[in-house]
MIPAVEX-417010 format. One record per residue (C-alpha): residue number from 1; residue in three letters; z, y, x. Coordinates in steps of 0.02 Angstrom, whole numbers, always signed. Layout:
N
<ronu pos="NUM" code="ALA" z="Z" y="Y" x="X"/>
...
***
This chain:
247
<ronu pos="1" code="UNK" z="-372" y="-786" x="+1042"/>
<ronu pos="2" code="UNK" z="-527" y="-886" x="+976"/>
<ronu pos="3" code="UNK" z="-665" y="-805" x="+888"/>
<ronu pos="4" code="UNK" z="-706" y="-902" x="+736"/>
<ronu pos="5" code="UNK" z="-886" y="-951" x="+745"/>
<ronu pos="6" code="UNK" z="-886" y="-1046" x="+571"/>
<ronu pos="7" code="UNK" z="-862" y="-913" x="+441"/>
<ronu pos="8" code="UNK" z="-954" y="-1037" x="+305"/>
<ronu pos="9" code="UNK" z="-753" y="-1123" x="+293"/>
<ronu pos="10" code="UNK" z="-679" y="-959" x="+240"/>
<ronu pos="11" code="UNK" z="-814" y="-939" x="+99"/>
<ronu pos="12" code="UNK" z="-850" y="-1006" x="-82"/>
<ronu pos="13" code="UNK" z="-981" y="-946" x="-199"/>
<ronu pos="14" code="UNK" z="-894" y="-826" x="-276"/>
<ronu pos="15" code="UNK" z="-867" y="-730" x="-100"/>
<ronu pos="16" code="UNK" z="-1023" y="-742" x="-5"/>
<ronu pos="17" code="UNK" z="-1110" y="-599" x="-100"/>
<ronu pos="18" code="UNK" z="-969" y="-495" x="-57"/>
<ronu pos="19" code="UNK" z="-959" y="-544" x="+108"/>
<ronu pos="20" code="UNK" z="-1146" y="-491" x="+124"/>
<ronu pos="21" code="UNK" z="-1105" y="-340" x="+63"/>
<ronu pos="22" code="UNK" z="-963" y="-291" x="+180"/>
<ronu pos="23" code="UNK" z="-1051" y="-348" x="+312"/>
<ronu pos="24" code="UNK" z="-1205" y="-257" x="+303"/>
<ronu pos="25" code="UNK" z="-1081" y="-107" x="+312"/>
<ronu pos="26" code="UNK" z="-980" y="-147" x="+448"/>
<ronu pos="27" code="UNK" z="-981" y="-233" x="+624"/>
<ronu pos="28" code="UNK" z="-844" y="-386" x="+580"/>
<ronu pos="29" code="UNK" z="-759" y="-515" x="+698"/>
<ronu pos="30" code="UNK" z="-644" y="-644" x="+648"/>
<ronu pos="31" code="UNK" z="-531" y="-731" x="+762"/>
<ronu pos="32" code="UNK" z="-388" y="-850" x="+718"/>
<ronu pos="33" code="UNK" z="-225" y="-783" x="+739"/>
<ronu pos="34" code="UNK" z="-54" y="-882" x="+776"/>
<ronu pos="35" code="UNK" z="+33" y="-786" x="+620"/>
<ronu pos="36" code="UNK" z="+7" y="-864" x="+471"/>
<ronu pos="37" code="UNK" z="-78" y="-705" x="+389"/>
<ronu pos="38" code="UNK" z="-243" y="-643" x="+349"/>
<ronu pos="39" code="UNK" z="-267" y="-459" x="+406"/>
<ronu pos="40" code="UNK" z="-366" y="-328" x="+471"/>
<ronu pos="41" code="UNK" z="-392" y="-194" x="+608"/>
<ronu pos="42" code="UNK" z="-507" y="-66" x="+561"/>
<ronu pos="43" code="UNK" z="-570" y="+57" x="+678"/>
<ronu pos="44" code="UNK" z="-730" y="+187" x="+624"/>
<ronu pos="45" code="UNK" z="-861" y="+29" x="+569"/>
<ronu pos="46" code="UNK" z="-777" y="-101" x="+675"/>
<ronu pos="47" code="UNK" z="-678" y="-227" x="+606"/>
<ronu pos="48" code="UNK" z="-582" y="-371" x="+687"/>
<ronu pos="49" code="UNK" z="-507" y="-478" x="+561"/>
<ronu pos="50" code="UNK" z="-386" y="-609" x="+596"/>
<ronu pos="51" code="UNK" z="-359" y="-772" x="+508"/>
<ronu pos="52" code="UNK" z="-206" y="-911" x="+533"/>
<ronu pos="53" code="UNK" z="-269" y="-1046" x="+670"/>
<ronu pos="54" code="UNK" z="-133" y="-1178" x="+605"/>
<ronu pos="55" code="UNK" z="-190" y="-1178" x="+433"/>
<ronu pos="56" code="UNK" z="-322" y="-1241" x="+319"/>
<ronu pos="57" code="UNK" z="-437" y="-1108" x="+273"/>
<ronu pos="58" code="UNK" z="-397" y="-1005" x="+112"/>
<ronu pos="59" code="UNK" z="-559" y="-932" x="+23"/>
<ronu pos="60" code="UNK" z="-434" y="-841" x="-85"/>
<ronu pos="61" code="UNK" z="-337" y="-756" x="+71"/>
<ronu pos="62" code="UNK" z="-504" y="-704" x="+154"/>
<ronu pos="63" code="UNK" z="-574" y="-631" x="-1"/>
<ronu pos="64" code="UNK" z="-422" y="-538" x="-15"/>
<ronu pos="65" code="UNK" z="-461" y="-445" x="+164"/>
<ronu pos="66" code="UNK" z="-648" y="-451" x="+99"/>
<ronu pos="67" code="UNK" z="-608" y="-327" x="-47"/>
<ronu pos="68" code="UNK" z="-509" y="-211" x="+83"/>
<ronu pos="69" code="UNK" z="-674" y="-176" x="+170"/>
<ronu pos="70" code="UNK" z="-735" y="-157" x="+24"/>
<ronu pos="71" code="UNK" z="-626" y="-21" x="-32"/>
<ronu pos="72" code="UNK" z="-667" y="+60" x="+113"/>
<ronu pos="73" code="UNK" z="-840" y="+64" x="+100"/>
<ronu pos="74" code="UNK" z="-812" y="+178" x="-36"/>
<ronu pos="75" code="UNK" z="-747" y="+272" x="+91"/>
<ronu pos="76" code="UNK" z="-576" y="+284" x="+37"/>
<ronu pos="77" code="UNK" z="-479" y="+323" x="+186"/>
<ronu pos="78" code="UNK" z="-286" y="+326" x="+91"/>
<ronu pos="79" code="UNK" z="-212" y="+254" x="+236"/>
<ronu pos="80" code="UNK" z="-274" y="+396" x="+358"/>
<ronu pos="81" code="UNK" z="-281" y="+539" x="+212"/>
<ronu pos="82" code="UNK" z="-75" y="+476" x="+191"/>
<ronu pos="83" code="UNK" z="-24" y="+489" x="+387"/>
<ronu pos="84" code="UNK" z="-115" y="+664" x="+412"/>
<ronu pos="85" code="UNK" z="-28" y="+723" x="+260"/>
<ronu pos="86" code="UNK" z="+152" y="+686" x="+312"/>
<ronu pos="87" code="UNK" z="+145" y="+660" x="+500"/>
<ronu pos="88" code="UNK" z="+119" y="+874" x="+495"/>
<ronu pos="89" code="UNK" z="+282" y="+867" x="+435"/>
<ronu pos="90" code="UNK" z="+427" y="+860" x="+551"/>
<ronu pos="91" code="UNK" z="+572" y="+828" x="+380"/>
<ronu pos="92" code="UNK" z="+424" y="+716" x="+309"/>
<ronu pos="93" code="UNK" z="+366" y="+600" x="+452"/>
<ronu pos="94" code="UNK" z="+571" y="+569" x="+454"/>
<ronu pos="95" code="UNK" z="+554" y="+478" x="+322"/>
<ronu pos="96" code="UNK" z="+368" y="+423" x="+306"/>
<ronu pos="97" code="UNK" z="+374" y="+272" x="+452"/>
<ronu pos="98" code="UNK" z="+205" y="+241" x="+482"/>
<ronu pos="99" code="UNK" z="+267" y="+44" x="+416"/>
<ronu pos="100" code="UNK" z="+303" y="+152" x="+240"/>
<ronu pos="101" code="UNK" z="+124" y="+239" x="+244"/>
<ronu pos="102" code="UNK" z="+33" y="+82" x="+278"/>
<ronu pos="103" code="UNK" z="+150" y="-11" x="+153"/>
<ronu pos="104" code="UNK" z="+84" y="+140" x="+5"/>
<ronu pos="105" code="UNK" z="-96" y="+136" x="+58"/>
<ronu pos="106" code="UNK" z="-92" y="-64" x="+47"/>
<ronu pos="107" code="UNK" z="-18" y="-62" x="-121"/>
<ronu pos="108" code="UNK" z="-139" y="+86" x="-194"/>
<ronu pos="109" code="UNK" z="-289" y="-1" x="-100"/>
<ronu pos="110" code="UNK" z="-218" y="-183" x="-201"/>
<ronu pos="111" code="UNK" z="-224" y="-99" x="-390"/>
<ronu pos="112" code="UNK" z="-385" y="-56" x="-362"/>
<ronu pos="113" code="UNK" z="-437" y="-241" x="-280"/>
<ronu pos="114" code="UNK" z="-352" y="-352" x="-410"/>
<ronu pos="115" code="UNK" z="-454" y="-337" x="-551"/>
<ronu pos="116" code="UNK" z="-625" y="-371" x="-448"/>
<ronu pos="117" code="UNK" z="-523" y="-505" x="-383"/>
<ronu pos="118" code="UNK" z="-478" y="-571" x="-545"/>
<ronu pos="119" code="UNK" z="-659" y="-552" x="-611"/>
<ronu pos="120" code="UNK" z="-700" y="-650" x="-462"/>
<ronu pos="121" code="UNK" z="-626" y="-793" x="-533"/>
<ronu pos="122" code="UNK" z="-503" y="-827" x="-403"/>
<ronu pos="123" code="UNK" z="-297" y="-885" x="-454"/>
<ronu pos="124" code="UNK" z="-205" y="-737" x="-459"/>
<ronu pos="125" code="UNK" z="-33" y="-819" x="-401"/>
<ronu pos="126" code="UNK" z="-143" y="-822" x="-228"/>
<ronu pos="127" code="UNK" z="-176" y="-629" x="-234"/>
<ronu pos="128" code="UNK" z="-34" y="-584" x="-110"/>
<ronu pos="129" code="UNK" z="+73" y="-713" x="-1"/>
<ronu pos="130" code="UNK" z="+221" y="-667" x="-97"/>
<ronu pos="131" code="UNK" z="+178" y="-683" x="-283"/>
<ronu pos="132" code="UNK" z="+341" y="-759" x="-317"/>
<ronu pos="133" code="UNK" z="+443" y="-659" x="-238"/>
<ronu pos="134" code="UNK" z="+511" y="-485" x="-321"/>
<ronu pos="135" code="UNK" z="+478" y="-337" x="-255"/>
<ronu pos="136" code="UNK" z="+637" y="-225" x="-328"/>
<ronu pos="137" code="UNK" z="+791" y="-316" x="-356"/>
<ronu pos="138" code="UNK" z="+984" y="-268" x="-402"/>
<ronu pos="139" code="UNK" z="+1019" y="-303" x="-220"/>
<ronu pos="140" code="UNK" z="+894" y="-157" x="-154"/>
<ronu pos="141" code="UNK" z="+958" y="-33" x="-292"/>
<ronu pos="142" code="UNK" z="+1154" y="-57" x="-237"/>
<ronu pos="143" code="UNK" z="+1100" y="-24" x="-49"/>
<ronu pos="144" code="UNK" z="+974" y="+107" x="-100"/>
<ronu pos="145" code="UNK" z="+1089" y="+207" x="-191"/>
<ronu pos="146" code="UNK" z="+1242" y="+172" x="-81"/>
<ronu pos="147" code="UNK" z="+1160" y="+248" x="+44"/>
<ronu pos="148" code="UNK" z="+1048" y="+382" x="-29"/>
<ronu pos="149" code="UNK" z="+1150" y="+533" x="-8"/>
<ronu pos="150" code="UNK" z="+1343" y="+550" x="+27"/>
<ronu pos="151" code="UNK" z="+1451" y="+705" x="+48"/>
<ronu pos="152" code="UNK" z="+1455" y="+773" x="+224"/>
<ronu pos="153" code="UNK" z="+1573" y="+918" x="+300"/>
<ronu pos="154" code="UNK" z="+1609" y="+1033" x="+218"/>
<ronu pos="155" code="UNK" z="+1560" y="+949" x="+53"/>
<ronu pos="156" code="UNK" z="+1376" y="+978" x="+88"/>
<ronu pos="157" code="UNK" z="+1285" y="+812" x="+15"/>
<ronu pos="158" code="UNK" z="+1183" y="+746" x="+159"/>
<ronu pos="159" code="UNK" z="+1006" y="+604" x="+113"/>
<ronu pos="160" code="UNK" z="+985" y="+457" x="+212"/>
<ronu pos="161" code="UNK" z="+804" y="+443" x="+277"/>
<ronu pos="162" code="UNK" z="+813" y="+264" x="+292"/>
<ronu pos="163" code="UNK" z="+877" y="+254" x="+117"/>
<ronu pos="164" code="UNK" z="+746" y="+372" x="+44"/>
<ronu pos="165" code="UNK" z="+623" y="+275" x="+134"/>
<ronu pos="166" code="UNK" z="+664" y="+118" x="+43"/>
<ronu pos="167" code="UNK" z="+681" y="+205" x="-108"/>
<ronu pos="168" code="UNK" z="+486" y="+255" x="-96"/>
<ronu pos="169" code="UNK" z="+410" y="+90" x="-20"/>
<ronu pos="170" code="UNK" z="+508" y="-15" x="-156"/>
<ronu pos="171" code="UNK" z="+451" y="+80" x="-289"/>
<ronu pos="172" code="UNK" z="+274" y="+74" x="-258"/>
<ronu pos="173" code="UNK" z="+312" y="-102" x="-220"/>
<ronu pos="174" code="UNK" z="+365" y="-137" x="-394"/>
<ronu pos="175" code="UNK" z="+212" y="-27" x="-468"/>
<ronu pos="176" code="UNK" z="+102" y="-143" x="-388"/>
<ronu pos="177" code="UNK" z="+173" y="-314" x="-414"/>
<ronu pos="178" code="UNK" z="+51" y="-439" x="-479"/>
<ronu pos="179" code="UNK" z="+150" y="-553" x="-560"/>
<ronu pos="180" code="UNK" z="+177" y="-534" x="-743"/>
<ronu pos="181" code="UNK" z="+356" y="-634" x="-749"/>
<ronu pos="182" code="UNK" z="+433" y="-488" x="-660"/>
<ronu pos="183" code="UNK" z="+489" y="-341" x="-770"/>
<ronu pos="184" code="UNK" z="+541" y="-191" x="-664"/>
<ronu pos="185" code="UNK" z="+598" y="-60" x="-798"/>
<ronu pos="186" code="UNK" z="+780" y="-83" x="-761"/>
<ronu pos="187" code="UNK" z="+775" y="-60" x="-588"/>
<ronu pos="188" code="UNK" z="+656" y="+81" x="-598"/>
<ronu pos="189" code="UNK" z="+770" y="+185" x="-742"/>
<ronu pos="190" code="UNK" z="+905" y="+169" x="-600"/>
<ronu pos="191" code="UNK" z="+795" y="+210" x="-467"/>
<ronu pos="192" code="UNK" z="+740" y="+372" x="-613"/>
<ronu pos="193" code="UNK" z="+920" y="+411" x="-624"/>
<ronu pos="194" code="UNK" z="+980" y="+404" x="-458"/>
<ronu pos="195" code="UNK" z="+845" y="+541" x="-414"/>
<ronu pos="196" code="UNK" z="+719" y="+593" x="-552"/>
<ronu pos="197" code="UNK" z="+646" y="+736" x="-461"/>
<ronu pos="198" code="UNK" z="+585" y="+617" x="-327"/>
<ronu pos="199" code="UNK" z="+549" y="+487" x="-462"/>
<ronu pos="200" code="UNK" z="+434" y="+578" x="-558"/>
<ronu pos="201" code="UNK" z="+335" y="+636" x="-392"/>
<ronu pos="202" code="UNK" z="+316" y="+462" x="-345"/>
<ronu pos="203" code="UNK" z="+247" y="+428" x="-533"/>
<ronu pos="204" code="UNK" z="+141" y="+563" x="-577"/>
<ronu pos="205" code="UNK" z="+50" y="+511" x="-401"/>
<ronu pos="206" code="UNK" z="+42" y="+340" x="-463"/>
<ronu pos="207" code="UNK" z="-30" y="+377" x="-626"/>
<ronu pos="208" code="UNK" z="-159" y="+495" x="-554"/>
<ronu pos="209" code="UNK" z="-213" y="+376" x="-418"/>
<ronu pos="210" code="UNK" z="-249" y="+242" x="-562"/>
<ronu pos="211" code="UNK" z="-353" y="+374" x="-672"/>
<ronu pos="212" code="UNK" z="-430" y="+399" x="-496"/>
<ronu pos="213" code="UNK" z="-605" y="+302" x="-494"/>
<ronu pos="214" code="UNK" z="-648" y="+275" x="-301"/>
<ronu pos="215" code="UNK" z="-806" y="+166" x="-348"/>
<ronu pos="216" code="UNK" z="-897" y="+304" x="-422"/>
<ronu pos="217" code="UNK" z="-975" y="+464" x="-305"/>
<ronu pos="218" code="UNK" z="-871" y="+610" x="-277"/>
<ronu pos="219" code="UNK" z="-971" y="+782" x="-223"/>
<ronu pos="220" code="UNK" z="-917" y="+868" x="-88"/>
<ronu pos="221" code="UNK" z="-833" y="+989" x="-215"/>
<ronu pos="222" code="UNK" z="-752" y="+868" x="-321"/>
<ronu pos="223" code="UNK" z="-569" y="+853" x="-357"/>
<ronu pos="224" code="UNK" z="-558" y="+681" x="-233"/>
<ronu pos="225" code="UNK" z="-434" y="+565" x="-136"/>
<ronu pos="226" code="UNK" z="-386" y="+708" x="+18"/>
<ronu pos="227" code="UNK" z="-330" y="+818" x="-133"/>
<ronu pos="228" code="UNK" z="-231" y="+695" x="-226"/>
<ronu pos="229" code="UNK" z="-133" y="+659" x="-49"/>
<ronu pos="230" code="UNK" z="-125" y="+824" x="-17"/>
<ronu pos="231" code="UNK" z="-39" y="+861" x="-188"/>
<ronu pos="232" code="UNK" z="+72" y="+715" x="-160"/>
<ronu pos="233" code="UNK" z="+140" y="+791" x="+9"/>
<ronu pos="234" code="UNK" z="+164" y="+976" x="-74"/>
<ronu pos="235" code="UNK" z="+282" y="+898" x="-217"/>
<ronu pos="236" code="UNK" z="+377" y="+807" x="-96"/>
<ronu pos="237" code="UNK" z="+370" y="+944" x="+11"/>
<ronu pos="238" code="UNK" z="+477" y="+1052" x="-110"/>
<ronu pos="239" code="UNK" z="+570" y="+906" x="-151"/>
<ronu pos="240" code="UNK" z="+651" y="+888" x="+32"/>
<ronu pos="241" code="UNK" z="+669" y="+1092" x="+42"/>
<ronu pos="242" code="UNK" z="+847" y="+1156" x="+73"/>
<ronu pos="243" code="UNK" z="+906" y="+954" x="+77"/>
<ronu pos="244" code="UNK" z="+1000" y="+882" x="+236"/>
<ronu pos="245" code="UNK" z="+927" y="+730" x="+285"/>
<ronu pos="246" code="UNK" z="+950" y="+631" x="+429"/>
<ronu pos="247" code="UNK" z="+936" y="+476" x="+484"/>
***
């Protein structure tokens, strides 16, 4: 792979003061990539961030990757606090895929990107790759709950991981969806009434990682990201207790 050389192309005035700024904080390469994606690979300070060699440079898309680095400078780890919480737990990491965790952190990491971005004056329909497509349809709720939990021997009701799984990624999908044209409620009432133990878990975190402010200083004492995560893992914790799941 190439390294890009030219990073003026990726760059308007409204992102080369952030740029500055992320780059002051970390070590950053970009090299074109023959997916056509913008995305990153983070390691400590070191970044390697790769951009679509087939396509026309997209100030938007690079931003976008911009304002992940910038989240992290914060440092706001969710993606590592999420893995260490559930990867501890054997019934847990059966259903937390690293793909899910990274999926979460991503969408938690783009509520808290999208209103810089927006204030950046950049077109929201460009925020995400898929703006137009939905994120929680009728089609994942029929597979979701035909395959959440069934009655095993015996009569004992057995959970699909796989199905759980999808339950979780879609529904933070759907809590971070950009686009306005797309109502959810519908889909997340059934996804509330097909389990609303797990439901409100999966809320109540939402909520309280929105109140959550990561661009202000948190003491070493301070209520901060670790404990949300580690509150997060405890509910669902107690959730999965006593349940058969497999996979």
């Amino acid at each position: 792979m190439a390294q890009v050389t030219d990073i003026s192309q990726y760059l308007d005035e409204r992102s080369t003061k952030l740029w500055k700024t992320v780059n002051s904080l970390f070590s950053i390469s970009v090299f074109y990539y023959y997916q056509n994606i913008y995305t990153l690979n983070v390691i400590g300070n070191t970044v390697i961030m790769f951009v679509p060699a087939d396509s026309k440079p997209c100030a938007e898309s690079f931003a976008h990757e911009l304002l992940h680095l910038y989240v992290r400078s914060t440092k706001t780890y969710i993606d590592g606090a999420l893995s260490y919480s559930f990867n501890e737990s054997s019934v847990l990491s059966s259903i937390f895929s690293e793909q899910l965790i990274q999926h979460i952190a991503n969408t938690l990491e783009h509520v808290k990107m999208y209103p810089i971005y927006l204030a950046m004056g950049y077109d929201k329909k460009l925020f995400i790759s898929d703006f137009d497509k939905p994120k929680l349809t009728s089609a994942d709720i029929v597979s979701i709950r035909n395959n959440f939990r069934k009655k095993g021997l015996f009569h004992k009701v057995v959970y699909k991981a796989s199905a759980i799984n999808s339950y979780i990624g879609k529904f933070f999908a759907a809590k971070a969806c950009p686009n306005p044209s797309f109502n959810y409620s519908a889909y997340l009432r059934e996804l509330l009434e097909l389990d609303s133990s797990l439901y409100v878990i999966l809320d109540e975190f939402w909520q309280r990682w929105l109140d959550y402010d990561i661009f202000i200083e948190h003491g070493p004492l301070d209520f901060n990201y670790n404990d949300l995560c580690f509150d997060f893992h405890q509910a669902l914790k107690q959730w999965a207790e006593g349940k058969r799941i497999r996979k």
